[in-house]
GUZAGU-45857 format. One line per field, with one value per residue (C-alpha): x, y, z; residue in three letters; residue number from 1. Coordinates in steps of 0.001 Angstrom, whole numbers. Example, Ala and Ser with C-alpha at 12.3 -4.5 7.8 and 13.67 -1.06 7.14 Angstrom:
// residues 2
x (12300 / 13670)
y (-4500 / -1060)
z (7800 / 7140)
type (Ala / Ser)
seq (1 / 2)
This chain:
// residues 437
x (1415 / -1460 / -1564 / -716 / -3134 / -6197 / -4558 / -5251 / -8583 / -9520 / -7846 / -9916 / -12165 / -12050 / -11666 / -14333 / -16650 / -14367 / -13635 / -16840 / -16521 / -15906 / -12611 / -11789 / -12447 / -11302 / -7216 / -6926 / -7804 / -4495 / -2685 / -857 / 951 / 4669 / 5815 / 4149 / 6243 / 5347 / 7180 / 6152 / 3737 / 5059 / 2250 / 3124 / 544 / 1933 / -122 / 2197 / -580 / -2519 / 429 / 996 / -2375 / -2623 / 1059 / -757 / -4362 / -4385 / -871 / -2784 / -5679 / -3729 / -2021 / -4754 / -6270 / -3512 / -3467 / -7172 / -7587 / -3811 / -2424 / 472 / 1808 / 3660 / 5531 / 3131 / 5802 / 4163 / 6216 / 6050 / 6561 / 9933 / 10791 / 9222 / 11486 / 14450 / 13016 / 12028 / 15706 / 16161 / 15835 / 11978 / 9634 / 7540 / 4386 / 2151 / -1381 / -2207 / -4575 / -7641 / -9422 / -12461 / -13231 / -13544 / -16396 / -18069 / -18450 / -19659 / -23938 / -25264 / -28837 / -30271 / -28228 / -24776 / -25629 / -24283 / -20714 / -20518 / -21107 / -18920 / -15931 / -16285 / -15677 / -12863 / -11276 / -12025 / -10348 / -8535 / -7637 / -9689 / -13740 / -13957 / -10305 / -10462 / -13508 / -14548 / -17004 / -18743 / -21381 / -20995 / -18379 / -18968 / -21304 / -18408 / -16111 / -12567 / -14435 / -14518 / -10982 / -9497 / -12044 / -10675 / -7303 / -7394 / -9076 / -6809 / -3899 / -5213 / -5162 / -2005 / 412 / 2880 / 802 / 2834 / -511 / -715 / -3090 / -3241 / -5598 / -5796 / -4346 / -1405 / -546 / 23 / 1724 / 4366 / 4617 / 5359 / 8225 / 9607 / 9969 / 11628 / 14108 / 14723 / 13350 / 10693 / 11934 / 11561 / 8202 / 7382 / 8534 / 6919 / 3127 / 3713 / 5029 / 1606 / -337 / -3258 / -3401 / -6301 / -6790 / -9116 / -11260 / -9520 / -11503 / -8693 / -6204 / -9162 / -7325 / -3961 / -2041 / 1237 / -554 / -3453 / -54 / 1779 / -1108 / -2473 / 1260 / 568 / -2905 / -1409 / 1141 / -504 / -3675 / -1417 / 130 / -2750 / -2493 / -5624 / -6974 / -9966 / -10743 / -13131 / -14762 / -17376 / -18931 / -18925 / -16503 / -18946 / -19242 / -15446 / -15427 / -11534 / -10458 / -8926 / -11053 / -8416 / -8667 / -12065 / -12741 / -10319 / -11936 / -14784 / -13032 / -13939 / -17164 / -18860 / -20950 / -22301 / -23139 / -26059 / -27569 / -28716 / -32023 / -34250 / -34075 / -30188 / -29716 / -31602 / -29072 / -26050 / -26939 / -27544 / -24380 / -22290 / -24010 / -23711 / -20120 / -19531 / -21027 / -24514 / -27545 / -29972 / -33942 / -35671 / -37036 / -33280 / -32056 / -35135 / -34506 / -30851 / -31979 / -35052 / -32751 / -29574 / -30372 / -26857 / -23488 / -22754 / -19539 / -21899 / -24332 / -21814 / -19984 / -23411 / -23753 / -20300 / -20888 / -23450 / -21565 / -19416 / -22191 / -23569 / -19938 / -19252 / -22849 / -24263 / -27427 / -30472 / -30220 / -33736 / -34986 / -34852 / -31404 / -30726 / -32025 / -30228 / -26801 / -26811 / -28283 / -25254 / -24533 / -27850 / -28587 / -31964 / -32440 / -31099 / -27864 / -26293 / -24369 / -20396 / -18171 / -15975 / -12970 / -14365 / -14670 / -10945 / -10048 / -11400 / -10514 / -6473 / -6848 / -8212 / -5328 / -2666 / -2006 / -1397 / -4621 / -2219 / -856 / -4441 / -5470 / -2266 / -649 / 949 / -175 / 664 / -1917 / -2418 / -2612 / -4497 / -7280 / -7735 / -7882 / -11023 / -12533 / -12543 / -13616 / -16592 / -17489 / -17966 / -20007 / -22489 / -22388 / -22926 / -24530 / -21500 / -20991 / -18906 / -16591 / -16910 / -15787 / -12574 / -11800 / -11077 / -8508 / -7041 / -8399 / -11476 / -15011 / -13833 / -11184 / -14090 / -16316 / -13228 / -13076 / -16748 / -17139 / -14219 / -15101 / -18639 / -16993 / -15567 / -18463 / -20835 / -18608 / -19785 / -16585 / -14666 / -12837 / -13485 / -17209 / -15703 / -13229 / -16460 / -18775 / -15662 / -15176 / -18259 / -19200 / -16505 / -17714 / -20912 / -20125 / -18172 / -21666)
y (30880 / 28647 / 24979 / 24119 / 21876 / 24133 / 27017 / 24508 / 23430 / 27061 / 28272 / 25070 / 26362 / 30066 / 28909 / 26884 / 30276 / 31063 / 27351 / 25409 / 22328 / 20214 / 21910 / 21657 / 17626 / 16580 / 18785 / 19009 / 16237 / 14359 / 17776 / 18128 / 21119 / 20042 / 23151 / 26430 / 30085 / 33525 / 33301 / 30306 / 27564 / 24185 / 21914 / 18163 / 16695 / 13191 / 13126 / 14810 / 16029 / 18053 / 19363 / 20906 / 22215 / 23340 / 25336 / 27117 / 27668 / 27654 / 29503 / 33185 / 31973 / 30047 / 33332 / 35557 / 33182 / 33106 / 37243 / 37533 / 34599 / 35257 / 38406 / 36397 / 37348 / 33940 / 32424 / 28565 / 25759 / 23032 / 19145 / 16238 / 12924 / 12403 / 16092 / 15545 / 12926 / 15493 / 18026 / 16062 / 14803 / 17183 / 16722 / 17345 / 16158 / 12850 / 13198 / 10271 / 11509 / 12700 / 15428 / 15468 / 18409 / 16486 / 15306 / 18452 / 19441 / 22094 / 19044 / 16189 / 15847 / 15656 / 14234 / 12722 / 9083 / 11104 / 14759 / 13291 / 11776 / 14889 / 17579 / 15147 / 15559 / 19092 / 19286 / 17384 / 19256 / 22562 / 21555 / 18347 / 16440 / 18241 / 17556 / 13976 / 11392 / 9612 / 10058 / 6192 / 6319 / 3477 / 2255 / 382 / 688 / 3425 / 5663 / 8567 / 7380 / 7603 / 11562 / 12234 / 11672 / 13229 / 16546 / 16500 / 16070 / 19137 / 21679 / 20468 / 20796 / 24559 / 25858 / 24009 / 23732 / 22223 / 19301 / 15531 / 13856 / 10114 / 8029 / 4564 / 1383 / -1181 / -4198 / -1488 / -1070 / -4771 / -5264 / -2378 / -3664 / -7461 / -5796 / -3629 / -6855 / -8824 / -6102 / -5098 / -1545 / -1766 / 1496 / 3443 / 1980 / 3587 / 6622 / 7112 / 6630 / 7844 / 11168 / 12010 / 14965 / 13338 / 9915 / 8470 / 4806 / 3765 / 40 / -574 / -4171 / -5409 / -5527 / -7576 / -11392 / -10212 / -10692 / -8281 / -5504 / -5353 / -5246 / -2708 / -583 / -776 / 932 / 3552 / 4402 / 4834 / 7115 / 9453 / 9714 / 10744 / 13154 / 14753 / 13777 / 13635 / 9598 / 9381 / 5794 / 4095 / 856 / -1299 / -2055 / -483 / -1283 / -4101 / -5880 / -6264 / -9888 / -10225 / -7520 / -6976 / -6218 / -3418 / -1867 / -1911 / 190 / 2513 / 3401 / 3348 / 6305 / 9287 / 9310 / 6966 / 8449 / 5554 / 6242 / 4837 / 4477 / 7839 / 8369 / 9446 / 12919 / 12722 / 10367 / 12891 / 15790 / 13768 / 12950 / 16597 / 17807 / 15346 / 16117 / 19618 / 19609 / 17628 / 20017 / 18399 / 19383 / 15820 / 15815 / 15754 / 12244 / 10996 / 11957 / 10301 / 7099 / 6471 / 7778 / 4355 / 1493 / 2619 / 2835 / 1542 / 3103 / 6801 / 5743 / 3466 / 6529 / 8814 / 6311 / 6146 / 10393 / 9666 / 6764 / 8842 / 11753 / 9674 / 8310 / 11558 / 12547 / 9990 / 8629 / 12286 / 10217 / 12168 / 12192 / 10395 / 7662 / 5149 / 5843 / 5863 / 2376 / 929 / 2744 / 1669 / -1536 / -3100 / -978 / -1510 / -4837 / -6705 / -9481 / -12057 / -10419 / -9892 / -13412 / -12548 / -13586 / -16592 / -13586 / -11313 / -14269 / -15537 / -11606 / -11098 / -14505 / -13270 / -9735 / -11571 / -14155 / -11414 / -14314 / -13612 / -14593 / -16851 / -18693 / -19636 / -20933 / -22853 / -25741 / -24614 / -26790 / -25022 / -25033 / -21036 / -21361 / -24742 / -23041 / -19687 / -22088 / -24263 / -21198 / -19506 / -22942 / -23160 / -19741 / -19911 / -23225 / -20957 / -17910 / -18372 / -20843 / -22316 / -26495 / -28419 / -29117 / -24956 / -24761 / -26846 / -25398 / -22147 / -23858 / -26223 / -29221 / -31847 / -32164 / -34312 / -31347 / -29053 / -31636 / -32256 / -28454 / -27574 / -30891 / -29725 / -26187 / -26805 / -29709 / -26524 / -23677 / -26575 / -25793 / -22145 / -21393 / -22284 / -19182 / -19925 / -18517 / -15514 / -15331 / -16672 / -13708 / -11042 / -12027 / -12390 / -9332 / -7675 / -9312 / -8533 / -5186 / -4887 / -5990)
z (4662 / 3775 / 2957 / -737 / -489 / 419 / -1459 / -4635 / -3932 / -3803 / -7113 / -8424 / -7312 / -8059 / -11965 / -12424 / -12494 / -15545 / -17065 / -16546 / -13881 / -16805 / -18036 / -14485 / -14105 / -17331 / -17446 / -13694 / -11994 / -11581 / -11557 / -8224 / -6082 / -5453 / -4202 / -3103 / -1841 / -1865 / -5667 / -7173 / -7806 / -9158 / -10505 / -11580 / -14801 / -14907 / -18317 / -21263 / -23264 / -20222 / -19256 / -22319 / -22513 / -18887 / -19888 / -22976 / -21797 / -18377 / -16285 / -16802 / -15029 / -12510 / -11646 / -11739 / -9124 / -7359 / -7072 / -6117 / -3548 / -1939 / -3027 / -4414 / -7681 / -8349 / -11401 / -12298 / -13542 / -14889 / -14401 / -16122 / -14633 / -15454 / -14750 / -11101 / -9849 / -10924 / -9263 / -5863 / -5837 / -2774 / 1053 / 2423 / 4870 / 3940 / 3197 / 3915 / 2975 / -838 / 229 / -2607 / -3295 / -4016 / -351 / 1030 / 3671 / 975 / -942 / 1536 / 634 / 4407 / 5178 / 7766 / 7590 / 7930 / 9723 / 13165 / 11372 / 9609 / 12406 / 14379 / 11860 / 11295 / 15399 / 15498 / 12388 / 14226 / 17810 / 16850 / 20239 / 22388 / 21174 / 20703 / 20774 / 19391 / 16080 / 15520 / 12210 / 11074 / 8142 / 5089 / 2281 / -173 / 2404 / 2967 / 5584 / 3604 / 2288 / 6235 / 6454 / 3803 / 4876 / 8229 / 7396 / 4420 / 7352 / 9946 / 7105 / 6371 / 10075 / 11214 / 7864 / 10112 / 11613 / 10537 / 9111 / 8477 / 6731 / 6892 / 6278 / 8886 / 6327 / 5032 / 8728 / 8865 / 5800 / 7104 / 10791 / 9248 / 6572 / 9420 / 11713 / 8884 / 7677 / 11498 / 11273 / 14558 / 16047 / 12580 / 11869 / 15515 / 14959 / 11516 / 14017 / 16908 / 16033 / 13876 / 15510 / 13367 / 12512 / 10000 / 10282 / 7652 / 7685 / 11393 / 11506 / 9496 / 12805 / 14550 / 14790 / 14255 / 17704 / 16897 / 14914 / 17609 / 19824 / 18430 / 17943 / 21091 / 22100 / 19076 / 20259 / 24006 / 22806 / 20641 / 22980 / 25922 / 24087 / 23056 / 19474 / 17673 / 16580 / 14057 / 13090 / 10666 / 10339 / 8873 / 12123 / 15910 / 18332 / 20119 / 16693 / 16143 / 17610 / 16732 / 18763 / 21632 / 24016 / 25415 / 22147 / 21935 / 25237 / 23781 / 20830 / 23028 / 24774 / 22406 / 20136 / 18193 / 14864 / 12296 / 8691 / 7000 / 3310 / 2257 / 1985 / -905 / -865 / -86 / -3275 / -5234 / -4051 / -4370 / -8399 / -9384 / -6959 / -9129 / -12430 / -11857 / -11063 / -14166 / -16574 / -16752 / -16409 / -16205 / -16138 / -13024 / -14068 / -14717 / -11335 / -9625 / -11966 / -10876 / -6921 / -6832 / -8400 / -6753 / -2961 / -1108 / -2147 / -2972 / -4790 / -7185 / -7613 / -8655 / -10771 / -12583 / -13398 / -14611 / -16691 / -18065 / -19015 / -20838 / -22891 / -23420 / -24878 / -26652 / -28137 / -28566 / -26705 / -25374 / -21741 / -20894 / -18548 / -21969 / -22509 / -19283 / -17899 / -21362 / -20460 / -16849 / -16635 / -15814 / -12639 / -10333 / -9334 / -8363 / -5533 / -7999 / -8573 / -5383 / -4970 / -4614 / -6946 / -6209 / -6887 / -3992 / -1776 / -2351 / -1813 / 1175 / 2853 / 1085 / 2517 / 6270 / 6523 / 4414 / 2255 / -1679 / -2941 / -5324 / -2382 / -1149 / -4555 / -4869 / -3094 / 236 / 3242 / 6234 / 8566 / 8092 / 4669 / 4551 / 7150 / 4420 / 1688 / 3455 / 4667 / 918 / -268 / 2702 / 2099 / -1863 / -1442 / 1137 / -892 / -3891 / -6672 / -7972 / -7916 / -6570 / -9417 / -10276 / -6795 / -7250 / -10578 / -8780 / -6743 / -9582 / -7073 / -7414 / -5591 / -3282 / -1964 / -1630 / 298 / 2556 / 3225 / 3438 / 6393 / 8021 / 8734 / 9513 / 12040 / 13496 / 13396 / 15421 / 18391 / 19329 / 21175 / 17851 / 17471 / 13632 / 14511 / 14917 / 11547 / 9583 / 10789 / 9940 / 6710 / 5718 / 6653 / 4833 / 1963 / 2464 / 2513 / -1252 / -2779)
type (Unk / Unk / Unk / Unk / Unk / Unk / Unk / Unk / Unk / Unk / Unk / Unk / Unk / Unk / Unk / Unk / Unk / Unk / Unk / Unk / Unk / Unk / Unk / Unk / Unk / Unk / Unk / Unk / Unk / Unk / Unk / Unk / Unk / Unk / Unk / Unk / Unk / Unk / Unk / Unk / Unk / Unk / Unk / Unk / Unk / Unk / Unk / Unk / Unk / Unk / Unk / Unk / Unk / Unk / Unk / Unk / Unk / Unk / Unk / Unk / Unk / Unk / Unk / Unk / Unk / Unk / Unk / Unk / Unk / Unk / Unk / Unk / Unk / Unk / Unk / Unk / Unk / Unk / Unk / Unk / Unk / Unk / Unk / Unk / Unk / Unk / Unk / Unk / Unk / Unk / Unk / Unk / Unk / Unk / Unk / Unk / Unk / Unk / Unk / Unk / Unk / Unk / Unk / Unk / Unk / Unk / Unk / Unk / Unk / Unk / Unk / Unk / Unk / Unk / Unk / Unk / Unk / Unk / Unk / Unk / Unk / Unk / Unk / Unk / Unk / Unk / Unk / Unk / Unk / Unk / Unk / Unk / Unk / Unk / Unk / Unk / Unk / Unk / Unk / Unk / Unk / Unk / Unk / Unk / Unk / Unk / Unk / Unk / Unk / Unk / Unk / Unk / Unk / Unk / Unk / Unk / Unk / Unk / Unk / Unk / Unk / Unk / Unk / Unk / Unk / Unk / Unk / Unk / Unk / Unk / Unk / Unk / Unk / Unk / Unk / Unk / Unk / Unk / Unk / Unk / Unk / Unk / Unk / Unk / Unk / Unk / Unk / Unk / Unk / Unk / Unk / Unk / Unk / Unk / Unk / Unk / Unk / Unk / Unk / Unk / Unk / Unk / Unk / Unk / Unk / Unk / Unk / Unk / Unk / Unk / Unk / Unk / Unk / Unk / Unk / Unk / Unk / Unk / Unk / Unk / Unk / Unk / Unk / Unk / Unk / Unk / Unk / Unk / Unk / Unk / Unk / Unk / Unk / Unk / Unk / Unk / Unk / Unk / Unk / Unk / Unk / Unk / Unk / Unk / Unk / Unk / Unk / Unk / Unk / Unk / Unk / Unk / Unk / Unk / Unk / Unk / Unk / Unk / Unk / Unk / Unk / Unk / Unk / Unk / Unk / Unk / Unk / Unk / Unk / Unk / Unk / Unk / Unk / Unk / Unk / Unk / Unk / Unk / Unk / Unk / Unk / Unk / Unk / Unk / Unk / Unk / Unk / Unk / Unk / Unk / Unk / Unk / Unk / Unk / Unk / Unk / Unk / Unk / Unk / Unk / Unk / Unk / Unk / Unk / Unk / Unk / Unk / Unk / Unk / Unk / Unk / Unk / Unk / Unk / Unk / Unk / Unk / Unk / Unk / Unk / Unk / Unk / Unk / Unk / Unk / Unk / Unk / Unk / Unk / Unk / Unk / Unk / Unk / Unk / Unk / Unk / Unk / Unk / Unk / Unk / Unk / Unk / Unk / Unk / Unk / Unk / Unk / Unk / Unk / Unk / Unk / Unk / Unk / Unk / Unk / Unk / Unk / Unk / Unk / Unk / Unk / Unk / Unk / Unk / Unk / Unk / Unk / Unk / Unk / Unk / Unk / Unk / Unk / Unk / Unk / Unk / Unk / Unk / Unk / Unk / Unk / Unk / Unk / Unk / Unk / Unk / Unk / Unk / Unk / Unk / Unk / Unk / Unk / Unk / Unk / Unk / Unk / Unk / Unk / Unk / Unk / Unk / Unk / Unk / Unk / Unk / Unk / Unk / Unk / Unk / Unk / Unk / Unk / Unk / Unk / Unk / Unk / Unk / Unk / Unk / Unk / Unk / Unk / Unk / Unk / Unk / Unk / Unk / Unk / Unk / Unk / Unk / Unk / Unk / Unk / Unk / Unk)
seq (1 / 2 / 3 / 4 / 5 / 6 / 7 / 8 / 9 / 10 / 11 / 12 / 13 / 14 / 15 / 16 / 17 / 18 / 19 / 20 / 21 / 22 / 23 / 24 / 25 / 26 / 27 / 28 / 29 / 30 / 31 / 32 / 33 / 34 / 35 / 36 / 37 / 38 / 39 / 40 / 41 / 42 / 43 / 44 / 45 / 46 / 47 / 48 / 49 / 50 / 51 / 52 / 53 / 54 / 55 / 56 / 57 / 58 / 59 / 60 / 61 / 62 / 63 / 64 / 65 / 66 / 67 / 68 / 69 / 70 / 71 / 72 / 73 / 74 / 75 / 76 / 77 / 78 / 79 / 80 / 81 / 82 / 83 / 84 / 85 / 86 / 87 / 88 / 89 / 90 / 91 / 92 / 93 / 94 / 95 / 96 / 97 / 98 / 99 / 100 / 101 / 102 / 103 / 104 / 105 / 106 / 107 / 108 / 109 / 110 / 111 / 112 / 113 / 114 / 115 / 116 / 117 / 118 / 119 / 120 / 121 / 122 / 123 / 124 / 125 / 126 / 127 / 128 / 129 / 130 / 131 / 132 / 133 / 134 / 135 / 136 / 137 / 138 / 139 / 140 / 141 / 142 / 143 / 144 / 145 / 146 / 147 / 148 / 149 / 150 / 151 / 152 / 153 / 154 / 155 / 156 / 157 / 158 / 159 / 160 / 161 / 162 / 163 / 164 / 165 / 166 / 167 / 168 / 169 / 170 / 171 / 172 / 173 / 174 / 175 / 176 / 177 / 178 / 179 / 180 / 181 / 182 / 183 / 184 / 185 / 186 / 187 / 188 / 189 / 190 / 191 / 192 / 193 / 194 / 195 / 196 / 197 / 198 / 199 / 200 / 201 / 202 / 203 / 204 / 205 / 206 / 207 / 208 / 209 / 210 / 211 / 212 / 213 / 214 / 215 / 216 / 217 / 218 / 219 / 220 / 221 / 222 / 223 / 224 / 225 / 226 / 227 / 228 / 229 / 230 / 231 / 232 / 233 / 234 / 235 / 236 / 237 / 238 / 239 / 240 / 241 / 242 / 243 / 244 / 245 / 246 / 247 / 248 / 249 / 250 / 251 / 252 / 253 / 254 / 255 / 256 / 257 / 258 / 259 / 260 / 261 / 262 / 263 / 264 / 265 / 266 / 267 / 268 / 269 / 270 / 271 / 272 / 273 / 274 / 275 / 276 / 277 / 278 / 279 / 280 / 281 / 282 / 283 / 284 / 285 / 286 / 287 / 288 / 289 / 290 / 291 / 292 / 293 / 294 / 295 / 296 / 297 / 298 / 299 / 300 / 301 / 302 / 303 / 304 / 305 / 306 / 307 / 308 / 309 / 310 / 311 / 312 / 313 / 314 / 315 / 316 / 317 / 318 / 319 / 320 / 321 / 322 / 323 / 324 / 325 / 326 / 327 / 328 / 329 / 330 / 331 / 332 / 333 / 334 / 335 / 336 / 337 / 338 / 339 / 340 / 341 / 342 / 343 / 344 / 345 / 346 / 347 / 348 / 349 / 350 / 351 / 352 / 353 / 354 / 355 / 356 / 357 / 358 / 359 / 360 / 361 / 362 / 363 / 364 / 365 / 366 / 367 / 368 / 369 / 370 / 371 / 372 / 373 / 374 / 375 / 376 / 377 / 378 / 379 / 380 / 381 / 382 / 383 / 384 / 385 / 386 / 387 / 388 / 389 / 390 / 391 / 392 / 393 / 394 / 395 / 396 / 397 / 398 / 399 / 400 / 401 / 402 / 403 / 404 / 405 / 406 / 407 / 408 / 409 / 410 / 411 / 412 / 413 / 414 / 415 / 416 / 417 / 418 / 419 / 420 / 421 / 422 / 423 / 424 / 425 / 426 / 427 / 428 / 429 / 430 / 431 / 432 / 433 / 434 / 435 / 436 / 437)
């Protein structure tokens, strides 16, 4: 029996040649399997009005699909929201990875800043836990990484069906270690890891600092490598660069292979836009697709956000897809020199997301010494990062100048000592801030 997962993607697949990709995208693409036998297929459209249409337009195809990809001659139920939780009111295994269609290998644009990552993924999908334990990829956000992932985990998911694969980003498995200590559940929260035959750990930097995660994973880690359980891991930076981590860890993830991911480069840009234009249902100039490819250089989730933004436009304006309409349509999503300063929000985010303190807590009035230390280290960070005064500064903490000045001294009373661990904390989150521009 195959995966439900990959058995979907394909009958996707399979009816775009009948649909058009843009049928596909716009009634299918929070449709989901829930169930999957030799008699039936049960499909969940949390949206009323696509499920509807999916149940009078689209069932014959789904079954004809079905017939000439599997040989299965299966009954399609369509759910509703409300009509799922009924229906998954029954014992079954947890599932603790939403497999998506979309970030599948067939679809993963490979040039020359990604080839290695990529032929290094497609290994460790093929022969998981025996080519290269554990995978540790690393580049920039928006560059592929999480697409990796969820590719390896829907190949391994099509061979092995009965594989326990677990997803997980580095601050989630904090927040769930900390809940599991407070409610008393440490054993359950061990289990849940250590009995993955693939575990996915996605931005793992956010462990670095953190004395019982880096604890309990190390343990995790140890377990599922000696069992010969396969470990793929992703970060913003290498191993040698994660100046918060153990160094224990470190040499561990040291252990299998390293593969980095880098901007893509012209020519890669250039296939990406018409890959996503074509799968959308356009079909944009030659000029167009080299416009978007020279003023958005960085992030493949930006680029693609743009083909989509202009689809949309296209739709909805009846506009004539040219370089004019184009630059007016976009302007707002590429940015020049002057525009890269982060916001005060992203700053306050990332120094939340660093410390796991509610972002509210740090701009409120809590004094203990972890929260005081985020709050003068969001304060000294804004004041560095961006243009914003002194008084601008305060306002986003409901606190005067003199507060900020008090903050700003303090830390860089710190960051003079170069053993300061703060050093350290600084160059992290800065870098993770960096890295959402």
């Amino acid at each position: 029996m195959y995966a439900s997962s990959y058995v979907w993607a394909k009958v996707l697949a399979h009816m775009e040649n009948l649909l058009t990709p843009t049928v596909i995208s716009t009634w299918f693409d929070d449709a989901e399997v829930v169930d999957l036998t030799e008699q039936k297929l049960i499909l969940c459209s949390p949206t009323e009005f696509r499920k509807e249409w999916i149940e009078r337009r689209c069932i014959p195809y789904i079954k004809d699909a079905m017939k000439e990809l599997f040989q299965m001659d299966v009954d399609v139920q369509v759910l509703s929201k409300e009509e799922l939780e009924m229906y998954q009111n029954r014992s079954q295994k947890p599932q603790f990875i939403e497999y998506n269609p979309q970030f599948t290998f067939d679809r993963f644009i490979v040039g020359p800043s990604n080839r290695f990552a990529h032929a290094a993924a497609i290994a460790v999908a093929n022969k998981p836990a025996e080519a290269y334990n554990p995978l540790f990829i690393y580049g920039p956000s928006g560059l592929g990484k999480t697409h990796l992932l969820y590719a390896i985990a829907g190949e391994i998911n099509f061979r092995h069906p009965e594989y326990n694969i677990i997803y997980i980003k580095g601050d989630q498995f904090t927040n769930e270690l900390i809940q599991a200590l407070q409610e008393g559940r440490n054993q359950e929260f061990r289990n849940k890891y250590r009995n993955a035959d693939l575990f996915l750990v996605d931005d793992i930097q956010f462990i670095s600092g953190k004395e019982s995660t880096q604890e309990e994973f190390f343990h995790t880690f140890n377990n599922l490598y000696e069992n010969h359980k396969q470990i793929v891991l992703t970060s913003d930076r290498p191993p040698s660069e994660l100046l918060r981590l153990e160094d224990r860890l470190k040499t561990r993830f040291e252990w299998g292979l390293i593969a980095d991911i880098n901007p893509p480069d012209y020519e890669t840009r250039m296939a990406i836009i018409r890959n996503k234009s074509k799968t959308l249902g356009m079909d944009m100039p030659d000029d167009v697709c080299s416009y978007i490819a020279e003023n958005i250089t960085t992030n493949i989730r930006q680029i693609e956000g743009t083909v989509k933004k202009i689809k949309a436009y296209w739709e909805l304006t009846g506009m004539e897809i040219t370089v004019k309409n184009v630059s007016r349509a976009i302007k707002d999503m590429y940015k020049g020199k002057a525009d890269t300063l982060p916001t005060p929000s992203l700053i306050i985010s990332e120094v939340s997301r660093f410390y796991n303190i509610d972002e509210s807590t740090i701009r409120g009035t809590q004094k203990n010494k972890g929260t005081a230390e985020a709050r003068q280290i969001a304060m000294y960070l804004i004041r560095k990062m961006t243009n914003l005064s002194l008084p601008d500064t305060g306002k986003e903490f409901n606190r005067d100048h003199s507060t900020v000045i008090h903050a700003v001294r303090k830390v860089e009373t710190a960051l003079a000592d170069a053993k300061n661990p703060l050093n350290d904390t600084i160059r992290d989150i800065t870098s993770n801030i960096n890295n959402k521009l």
